[in-house]
C-alpha positions in Angstrom: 0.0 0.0 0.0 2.6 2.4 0.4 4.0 2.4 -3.1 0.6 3.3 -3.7 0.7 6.2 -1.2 3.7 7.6 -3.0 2.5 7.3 -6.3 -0.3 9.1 -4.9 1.9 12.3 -3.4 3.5 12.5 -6.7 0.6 12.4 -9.2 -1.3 15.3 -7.1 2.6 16.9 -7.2 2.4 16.9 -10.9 -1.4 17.6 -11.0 -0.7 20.9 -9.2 2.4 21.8 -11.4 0.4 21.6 -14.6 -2.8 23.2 -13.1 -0.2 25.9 -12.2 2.0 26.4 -15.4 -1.3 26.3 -17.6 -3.4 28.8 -15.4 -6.5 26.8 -15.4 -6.5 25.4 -18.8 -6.5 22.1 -19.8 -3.6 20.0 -21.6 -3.6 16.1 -22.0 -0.8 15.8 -20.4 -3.2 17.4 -16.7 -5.7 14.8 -18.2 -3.5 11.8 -18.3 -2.2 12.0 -15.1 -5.3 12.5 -13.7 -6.3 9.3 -15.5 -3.3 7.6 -13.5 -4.3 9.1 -10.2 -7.8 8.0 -10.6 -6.2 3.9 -11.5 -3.9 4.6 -8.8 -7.0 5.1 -6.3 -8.8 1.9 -7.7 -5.7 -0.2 -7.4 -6.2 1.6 -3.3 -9.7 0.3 -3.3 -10.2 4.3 -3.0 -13.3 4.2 -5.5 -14.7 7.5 -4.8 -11.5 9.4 -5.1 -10.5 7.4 -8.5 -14.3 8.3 -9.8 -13.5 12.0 -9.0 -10.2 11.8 -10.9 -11.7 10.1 -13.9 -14.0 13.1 -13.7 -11.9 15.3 -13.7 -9.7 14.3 -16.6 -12.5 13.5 -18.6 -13.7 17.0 -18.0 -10.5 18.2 -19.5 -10.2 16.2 -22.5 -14.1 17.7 -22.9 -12.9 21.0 -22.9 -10.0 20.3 -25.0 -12.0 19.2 -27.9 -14.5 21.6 -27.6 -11.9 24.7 -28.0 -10.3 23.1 -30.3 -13.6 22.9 -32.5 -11.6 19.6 -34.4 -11.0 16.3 -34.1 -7.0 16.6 -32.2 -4.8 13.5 -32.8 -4.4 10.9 -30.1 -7.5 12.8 -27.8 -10.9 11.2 -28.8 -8.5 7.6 -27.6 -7.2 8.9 -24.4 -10.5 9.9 -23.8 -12.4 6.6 -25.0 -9.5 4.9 -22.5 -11.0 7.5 -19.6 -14.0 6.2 -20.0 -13.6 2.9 -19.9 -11.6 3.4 -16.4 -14.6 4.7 -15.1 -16.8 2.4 -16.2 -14.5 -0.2 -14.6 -14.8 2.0 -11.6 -18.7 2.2 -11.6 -18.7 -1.1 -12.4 -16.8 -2.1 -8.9 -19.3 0.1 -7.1 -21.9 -1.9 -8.3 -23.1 1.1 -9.8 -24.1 -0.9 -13.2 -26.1 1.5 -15.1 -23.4 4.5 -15.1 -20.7 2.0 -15.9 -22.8 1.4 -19.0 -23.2 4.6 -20.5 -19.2 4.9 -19.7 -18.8 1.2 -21.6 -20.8 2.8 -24.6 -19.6 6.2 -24.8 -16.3 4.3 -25.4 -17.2 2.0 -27.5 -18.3 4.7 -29.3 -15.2 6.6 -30.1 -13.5 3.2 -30.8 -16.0 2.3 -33.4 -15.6 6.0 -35.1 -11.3 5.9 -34.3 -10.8 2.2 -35.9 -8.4 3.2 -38.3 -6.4 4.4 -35.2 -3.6 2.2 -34.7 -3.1 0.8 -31.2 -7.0 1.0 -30.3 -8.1 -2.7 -30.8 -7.0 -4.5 -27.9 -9.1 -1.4 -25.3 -11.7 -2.2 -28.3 -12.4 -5.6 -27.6 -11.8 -5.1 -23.4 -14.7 -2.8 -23.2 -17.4 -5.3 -24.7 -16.0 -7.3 -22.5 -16.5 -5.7 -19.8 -19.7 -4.2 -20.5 -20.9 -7.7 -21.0 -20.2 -8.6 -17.8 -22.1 -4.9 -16.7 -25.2 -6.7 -18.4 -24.8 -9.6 -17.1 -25.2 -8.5 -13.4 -28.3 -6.9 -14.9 -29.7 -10.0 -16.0 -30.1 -8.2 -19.5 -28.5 -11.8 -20.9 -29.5 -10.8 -24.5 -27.2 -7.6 -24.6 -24.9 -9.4 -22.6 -24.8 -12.1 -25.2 -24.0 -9.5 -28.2 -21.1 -7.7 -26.4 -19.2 -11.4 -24.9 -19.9 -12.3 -28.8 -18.4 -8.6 -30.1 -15.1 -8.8 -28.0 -14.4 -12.5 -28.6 -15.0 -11.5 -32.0 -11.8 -9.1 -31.4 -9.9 -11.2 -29.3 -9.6 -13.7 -32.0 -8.6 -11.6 -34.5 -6.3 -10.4 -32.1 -4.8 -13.9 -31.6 -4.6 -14.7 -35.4 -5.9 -18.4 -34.8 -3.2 -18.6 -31.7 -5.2 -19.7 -28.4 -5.1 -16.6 -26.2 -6.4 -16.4 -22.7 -8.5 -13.8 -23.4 -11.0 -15.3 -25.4 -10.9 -18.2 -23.2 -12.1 -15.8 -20.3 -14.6 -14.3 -23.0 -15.5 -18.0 -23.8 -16.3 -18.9 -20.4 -18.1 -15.8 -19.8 -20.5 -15.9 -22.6 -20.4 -19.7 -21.1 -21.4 -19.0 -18.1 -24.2 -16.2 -19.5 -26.0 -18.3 -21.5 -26.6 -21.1 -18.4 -28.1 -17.8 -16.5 -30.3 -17.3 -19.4 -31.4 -21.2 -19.5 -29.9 -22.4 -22.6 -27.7 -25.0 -20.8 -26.6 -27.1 -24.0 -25.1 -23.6 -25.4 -23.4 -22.7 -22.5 -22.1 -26.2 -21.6 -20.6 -26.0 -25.3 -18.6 -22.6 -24.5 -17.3 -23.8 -21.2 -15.7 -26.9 -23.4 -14.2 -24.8 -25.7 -12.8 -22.5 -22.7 -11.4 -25.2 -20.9 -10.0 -26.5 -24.0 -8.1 -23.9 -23.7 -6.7 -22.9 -20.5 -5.6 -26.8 -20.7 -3.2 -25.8 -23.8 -2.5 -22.9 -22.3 -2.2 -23.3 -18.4 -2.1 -26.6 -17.1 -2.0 -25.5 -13.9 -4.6 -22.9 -14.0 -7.5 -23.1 -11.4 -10.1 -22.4 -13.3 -9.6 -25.4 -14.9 -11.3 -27.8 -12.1 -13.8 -24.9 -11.8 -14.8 -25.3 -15.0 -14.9 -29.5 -14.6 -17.0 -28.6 -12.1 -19.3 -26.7 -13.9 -19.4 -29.0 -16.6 -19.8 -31.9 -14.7 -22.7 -30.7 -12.8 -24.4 -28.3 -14.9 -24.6 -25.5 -12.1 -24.5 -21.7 -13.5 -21.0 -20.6 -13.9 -20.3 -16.7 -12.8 -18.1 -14.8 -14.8 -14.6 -13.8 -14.7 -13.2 -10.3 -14.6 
């Protein structure tokens, strides 16, 4: 905890030097480190303070693209990646229903920024997540199209290579379609998924938790 403490000390050190040099307007750089204070504060369990921070920076890169009256190179990502902190935030806080308008504002910006290089990987982690976000809704349905949209991405991703990722995302959608009744289908993910974290990570213990599952047919909750 007390790496965390520093880190802490020395983001709102730099927060205050910026906020001082640029005499209350905005840069990225103010924004990005308040993005790393707020992930600082989750990785602290501090959920209120990182939601603040997140706020804050988001705030910025707002006002940033708003005076700049143009798309700016490198912003509409930084803030996509913003919001999909905070929606990882809310998310934690149980507080399902903002994390989803975070997960689509995101999604969003990705879908409009594709051609950006470097944006596929927060692409496909944001379905993810927000499927999860629906899943502890109980809206299985949407749920089921964003598991199905990141694996989607994982895979290409992973080029035909087996990749942990969509083995989470496998299990996941697993795991959603047994709360949703449709045991066969879900039994049939959880295979695949275990399939491979075998080839993967023997040793893995989600392996006998998915046995389990399979064995006995009992829902499956999902991974984060």
């Amino acid at each position: 905890m007390k790496q965390y403490r520093d880190a802490e000390l020395c983001y709102i050190e730099s927060i205050d030097l910026y906020r001082d040099i640029l005499h209350g307007t905005g840069s990225a750089d103010l924004a990005g480190t308040l993005t790393d204070l707020g992930m600082n504060y989750n990785l602290m369990k501090e959920y209120s303070k990182a939601n603040q921070s997140y706020s804050e920076a988001l705030s910025v890169y707002r006002d940033i693209l708003q005076g700049a009256g143009h798309a700016i190179a490198g912003i509409h990502i930084e803030l996509a990646y913003t919001l999909y902190k905070q929606g990882t935030n809310y998310h934690t806080m149980k507080q399902y229903s903002d994390a989803e308008k975070c997960f689509m504002e995101a999604l969003a910006i990705y879908e409009k920024e594709s051609h950006t290089s470097g944006t596929i990987n927060n692409k496909a982690d944001t379905p993810s997540y927000l499927g999860s976000n629906y899943n502890l809704m109980k809206r299985y349905d949407e749920a089921e199209q964003s598991y199905c949209g990141a694996l989607g991405l994982y895979r290409q991703m992973a080029q035909g290579a087996d990749c942990i990722d969509v083995a989470v995302t496998l299990s996941n959608l697993g795991g959603n379609y047994m709360d949703k009744g449709d045991d066969n289908e879900g039994i049939l993910k959880l295979k695949e998924a275990l399939s491979i974290f075998q080839r993967l990570d023997p040793e893995n213990p989600k392996i006998k938790e998915l046995q389990d599952v399979i064995a006995s047919q009992n829902s499956y909750c999902v991974i984060l």
